[in-house]
C-alpha positions as CSV (number, residue, x, y, z in Angstrom):
1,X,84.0,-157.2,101.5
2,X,87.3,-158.2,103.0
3,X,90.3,-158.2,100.8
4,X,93.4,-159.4,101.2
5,X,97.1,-158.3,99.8
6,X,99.0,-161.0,97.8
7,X,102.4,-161.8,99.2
8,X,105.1,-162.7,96.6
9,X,108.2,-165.0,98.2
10,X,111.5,-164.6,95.7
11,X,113.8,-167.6,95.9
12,X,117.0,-168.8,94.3
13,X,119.1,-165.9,96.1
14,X,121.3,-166.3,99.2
15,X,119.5,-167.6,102.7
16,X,119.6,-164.3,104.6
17,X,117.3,-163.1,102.0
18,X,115.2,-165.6,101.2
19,X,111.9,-164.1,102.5
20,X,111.4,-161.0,101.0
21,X,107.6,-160.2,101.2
22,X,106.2,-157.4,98.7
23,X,102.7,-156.3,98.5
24,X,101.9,-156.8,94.7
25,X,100.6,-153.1,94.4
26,X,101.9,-150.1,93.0
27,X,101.4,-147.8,90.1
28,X,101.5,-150.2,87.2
29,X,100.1,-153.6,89.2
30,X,97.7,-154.5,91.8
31,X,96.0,-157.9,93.2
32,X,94.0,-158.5,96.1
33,X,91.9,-161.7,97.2
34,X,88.4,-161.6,98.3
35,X,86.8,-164.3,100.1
36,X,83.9,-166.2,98.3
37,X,81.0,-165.2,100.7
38,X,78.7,-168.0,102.5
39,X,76.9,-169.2,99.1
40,X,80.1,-170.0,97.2
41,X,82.3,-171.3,100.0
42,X,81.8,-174.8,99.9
43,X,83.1,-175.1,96.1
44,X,85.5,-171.8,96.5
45,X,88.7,-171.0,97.7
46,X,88.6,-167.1,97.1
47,X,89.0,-164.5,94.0
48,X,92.1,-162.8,92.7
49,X,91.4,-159.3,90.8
50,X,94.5,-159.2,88.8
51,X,95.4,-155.9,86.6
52,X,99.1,-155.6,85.7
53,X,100.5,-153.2,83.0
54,X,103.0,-154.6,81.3
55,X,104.2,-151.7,79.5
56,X,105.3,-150.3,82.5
57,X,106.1,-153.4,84.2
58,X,109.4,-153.6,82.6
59,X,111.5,-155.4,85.4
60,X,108.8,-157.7,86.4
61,X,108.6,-161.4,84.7
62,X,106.4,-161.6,82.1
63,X,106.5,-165.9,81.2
64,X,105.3,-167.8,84.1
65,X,105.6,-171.4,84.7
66,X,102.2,-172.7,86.5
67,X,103.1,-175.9,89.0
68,X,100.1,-178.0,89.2
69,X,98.7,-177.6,92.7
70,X,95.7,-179.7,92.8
71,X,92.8,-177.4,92.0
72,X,91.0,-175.7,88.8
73,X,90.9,-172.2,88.1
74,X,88.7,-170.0,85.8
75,X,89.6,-166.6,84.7
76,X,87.3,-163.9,83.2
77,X,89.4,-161.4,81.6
78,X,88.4,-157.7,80.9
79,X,91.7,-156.6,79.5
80,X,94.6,-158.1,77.2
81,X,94.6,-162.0,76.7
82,X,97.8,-163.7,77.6
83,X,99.1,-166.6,76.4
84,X,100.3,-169.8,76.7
85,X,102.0,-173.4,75.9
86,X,102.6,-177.2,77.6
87,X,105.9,-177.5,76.2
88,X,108.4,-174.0,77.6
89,X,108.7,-170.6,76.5
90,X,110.5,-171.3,73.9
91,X,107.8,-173.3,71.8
92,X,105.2,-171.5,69.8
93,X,102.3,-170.0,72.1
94,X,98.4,-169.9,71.7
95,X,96.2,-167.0,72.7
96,X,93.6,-167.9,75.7
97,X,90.0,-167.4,75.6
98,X,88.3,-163.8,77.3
99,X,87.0,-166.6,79.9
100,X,87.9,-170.2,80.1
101,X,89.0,-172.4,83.0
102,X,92.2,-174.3,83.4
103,X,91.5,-177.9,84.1
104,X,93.7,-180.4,86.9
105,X,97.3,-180.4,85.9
106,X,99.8,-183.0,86.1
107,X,102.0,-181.1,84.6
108,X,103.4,-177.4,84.3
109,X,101.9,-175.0,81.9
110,X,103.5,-171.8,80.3
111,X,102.2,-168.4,80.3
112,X,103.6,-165.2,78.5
113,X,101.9,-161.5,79.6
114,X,101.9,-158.6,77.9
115,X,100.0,-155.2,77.3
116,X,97.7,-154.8,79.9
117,X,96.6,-157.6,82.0
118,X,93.1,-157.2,83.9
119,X,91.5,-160.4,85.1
120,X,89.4,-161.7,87.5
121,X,90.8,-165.3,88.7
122,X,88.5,-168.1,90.9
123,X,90.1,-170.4,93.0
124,X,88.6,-173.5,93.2
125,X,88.7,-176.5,96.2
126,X,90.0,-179.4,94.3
127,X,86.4,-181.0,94.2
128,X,84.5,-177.1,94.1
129,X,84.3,-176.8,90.1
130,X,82.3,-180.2,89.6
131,X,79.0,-178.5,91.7
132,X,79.2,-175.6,88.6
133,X,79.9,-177.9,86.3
134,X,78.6,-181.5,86.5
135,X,80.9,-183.0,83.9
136,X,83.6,-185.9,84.3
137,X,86.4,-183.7,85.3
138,X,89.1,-185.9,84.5
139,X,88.1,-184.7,80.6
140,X,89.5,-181.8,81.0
141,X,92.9,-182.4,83.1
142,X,95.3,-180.5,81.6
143,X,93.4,-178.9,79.8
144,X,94.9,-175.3,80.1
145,X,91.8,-173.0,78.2
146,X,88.3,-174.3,78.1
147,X,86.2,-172.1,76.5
148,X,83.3,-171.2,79.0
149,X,81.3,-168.9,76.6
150,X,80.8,-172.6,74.7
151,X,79.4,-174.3,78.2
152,X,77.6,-171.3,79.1
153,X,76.9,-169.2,76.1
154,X,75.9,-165.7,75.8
155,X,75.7,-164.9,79.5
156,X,79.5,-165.2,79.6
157,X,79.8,-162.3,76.9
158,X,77.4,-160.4,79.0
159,X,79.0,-160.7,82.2
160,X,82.5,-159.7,80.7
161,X,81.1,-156.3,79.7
162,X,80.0,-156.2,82.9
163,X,83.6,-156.2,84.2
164,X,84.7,-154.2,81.6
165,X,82.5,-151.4,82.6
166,X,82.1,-151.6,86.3
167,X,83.3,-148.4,88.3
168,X,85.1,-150.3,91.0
169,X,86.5,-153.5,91.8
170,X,83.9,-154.6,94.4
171,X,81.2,-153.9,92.2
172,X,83.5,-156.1,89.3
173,X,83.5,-159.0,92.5
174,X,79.7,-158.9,93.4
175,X,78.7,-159.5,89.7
176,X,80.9,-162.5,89.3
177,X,79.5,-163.6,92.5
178,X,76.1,-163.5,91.2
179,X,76.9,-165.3,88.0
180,X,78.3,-168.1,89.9
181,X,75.8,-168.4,92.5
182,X,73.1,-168.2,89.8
183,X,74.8,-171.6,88.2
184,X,75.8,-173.2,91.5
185,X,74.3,-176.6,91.6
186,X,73.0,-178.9,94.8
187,X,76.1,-181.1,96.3
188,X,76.9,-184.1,94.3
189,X,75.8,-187.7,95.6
190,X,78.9,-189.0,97.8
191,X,80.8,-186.1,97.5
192,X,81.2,-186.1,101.3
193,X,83.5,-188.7,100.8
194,X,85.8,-186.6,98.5
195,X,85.8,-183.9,100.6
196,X,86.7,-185.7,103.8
197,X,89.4,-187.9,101.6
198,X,90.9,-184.9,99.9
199,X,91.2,-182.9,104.3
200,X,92.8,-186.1,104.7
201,X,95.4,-185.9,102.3
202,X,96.2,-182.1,102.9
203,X,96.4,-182.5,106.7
204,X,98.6,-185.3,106.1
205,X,100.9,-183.8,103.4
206,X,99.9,-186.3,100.8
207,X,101.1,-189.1,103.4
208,X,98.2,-191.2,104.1
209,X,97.3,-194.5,101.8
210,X,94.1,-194.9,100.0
211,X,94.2,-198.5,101.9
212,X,93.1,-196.0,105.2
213,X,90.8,-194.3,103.3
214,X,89.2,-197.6,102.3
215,X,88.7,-198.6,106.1
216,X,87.4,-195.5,107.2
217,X,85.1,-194.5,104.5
218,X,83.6,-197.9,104.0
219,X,84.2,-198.0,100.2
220,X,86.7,-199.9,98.0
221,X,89.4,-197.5,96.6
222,X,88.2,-198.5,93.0
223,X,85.0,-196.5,94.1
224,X,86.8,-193.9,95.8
225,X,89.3,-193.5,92.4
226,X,85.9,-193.2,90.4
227,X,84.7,-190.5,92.6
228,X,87.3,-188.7,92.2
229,X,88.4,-188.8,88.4
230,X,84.6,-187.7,87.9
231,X,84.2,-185.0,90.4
232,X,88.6,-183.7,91.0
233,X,89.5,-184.9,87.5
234,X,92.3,-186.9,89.0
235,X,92.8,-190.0,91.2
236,X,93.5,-189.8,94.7
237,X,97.5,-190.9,94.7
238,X,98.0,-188.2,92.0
239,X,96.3,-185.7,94.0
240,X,98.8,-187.2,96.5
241,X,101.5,-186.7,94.9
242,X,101.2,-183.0,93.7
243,X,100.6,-182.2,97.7
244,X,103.4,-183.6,98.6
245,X,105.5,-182.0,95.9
246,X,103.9,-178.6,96.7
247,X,105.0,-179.5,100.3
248,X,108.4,-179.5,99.4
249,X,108.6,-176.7,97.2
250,X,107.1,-175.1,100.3
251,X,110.3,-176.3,102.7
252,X,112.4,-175.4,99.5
253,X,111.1,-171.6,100.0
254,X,111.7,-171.7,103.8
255,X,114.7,-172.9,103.4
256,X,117.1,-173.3,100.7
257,X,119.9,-175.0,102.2
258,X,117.4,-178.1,103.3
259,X,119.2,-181.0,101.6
260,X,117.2,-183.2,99.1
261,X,117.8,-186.1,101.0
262,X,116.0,-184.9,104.2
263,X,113.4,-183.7,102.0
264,X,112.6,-186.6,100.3
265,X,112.0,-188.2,103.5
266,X,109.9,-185.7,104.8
267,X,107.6,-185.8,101.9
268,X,107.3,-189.8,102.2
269,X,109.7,-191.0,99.8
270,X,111.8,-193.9,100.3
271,X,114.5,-192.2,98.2
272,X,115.9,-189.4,96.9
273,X,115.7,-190.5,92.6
274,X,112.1,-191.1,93.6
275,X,111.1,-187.8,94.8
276,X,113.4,-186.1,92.0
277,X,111.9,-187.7,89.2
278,X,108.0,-186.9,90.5
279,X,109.4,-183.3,91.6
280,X,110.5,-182.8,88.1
281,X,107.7,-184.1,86.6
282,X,105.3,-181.7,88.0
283,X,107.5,-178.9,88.3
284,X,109.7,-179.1,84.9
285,X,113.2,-178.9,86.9
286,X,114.9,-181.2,89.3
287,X,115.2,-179.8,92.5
288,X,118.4,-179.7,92.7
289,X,118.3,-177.4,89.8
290,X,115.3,-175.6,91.3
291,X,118.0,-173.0,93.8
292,X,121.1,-173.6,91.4
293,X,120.2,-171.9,88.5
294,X,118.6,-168.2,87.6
295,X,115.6,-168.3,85.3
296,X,113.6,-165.2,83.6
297,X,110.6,-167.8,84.7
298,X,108.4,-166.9,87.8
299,X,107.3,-170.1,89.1
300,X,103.6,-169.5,90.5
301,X,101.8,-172.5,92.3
302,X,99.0,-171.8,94.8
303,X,99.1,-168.1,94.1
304,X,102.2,-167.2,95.0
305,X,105.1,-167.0,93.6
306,X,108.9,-169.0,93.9
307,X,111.2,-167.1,91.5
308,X,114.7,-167.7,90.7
309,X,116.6,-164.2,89.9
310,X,117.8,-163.4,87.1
């Protein structure tokens, strides 16, 4: 079972420096990504085994800020529960559930670590969660801790003592595996049209127009927006939106000194206020703020990381 290390890119520090990968291993944290295996793969990204101890952590941030990124998540936690907020570390926090799965976000989302972090996380393609769970999806858009012992009862309870108790992190991978496989559900009528829409809009950056879609699906986009507020919980042009914005924090990591201006453009906008107020919206800080100012904040979005230093 292939596994993969986890590359963290620190940002908001001078050009020349920029890119400085770290494997996120070493006596007090460790993560690695295992692929999803042939069964799961159509609805899967991959899995992240997180375990982080924060009592030794000590330099390491310990409030992340969570930039929506166009896909749920679900997390089965065998160790401490973290917590977390809509509104900034400064507000009053709530305690997550053992397992529970963060919903589409349109918005960033807070979390706070601390004692001793051990978690399995499961990436989902932005349409994958709907053929586990057949609900309307946009219900639970930013929705930041569904409870899944409450969808799935007792076998959820099970499965964490399972993790809890497993010699080694493989084993830990094959039996979430088999729980999900066990609940995986035939493909949805017409989800070959979400699928093919949403390669669309990430081979395009966000930069193609539901009017093409229309033409070369052979449905009216008020289908196609249907589709996927049931199935991706949000509608096509905000899905567009957060890939283009995700692009840009992307050129923002390669390179700081690219001007806003340029950037806008490049991410489709006809101008610069545009893209700043949709960046901010999704991210929780202008851009132009973004490499300006140090934060005690990672910011996390697709698994990895864009930190400011403090």
């Amino acid at each position: 079972m292939p596994a993969y290390d986890v590359e963290f890119i620190q940002a908001g520090i001078p050009n020349e420096h920029l890119y400085l990968p770290s494997i996120f291993t070493c006596s007090y944290m460790n993560a690695a990504i295992y692929e999803p295996g042939p069964h799961l793969s159509r609805c899967i990204d991959n899995f992240m085994l997180v375990d982080i101890n924060w009592k030794e952590a000590t330099q390491e941030h310990s409030v992340w800020r969570l930039i929506p990124f166009g896909q749920v998540s679900m997390l089965f936690l065998f160790g401490d529960a973290h917590q977390y907020n809509l509104e900034g570390p400064q507000y009053e926090m709530r305690q997550t559930r053992r397992a529970f799965m963060v919903g589409q976000l349109t918005r960033p989302i807070w979390l706070k670590f601390s004692g001793h972090t051990r978690l399995i996380k499961i990436q989902f393609k932005s349409a994958g969660v709907h053929q586990l769970l057949p609900f309307n999806m946009q219900e639970f858009t930013n929705e930041p801790s569904l409870d899944l012992e409450a969808v799935w009862g007792a076998p959820v309870n099970l499965l964490l003592e399972k993790l809890h108790h497993a010699q080694t992190d493989e084993q830990r991978i094959a039996d979430m595996k088999h729980f999900l496989e066990e609940r995986i559900l035939p493909p949805s009528e017409m989800i070959d049209y979400v699928d093919f829409t949403i390669s669309q809009l990430k081979l395009n950056r966000g930069n193609i127009s539901i009017q093409t879609m229309e033409k070369r699906l052979g449905i009216s986009g008020r289908h196609l927006e249907r589709l996927f507020r049931t199935r991706v919980g949000l509608s096509p042009k905000e899905l567009s939106r957060i890939i283009r914005l995700n692009y840009a924090l992307q050129e923002l990591k390669a390179d700081a000194g690219t001007s806003l201006f340029s950037l806008s453009h490049a991410t489709g906008y006809y101008d610069q206020a545009h893209f700043s107020r949709d960046f901010k919206s999704i991210a929780g800080v202008a851009p132009s703020r973004l490499l300006s100012e140090t934060s005690s904040e990672l910011f996390v979005t697709h698994g990895k990381c864009f930190v400011q230093s403090s």
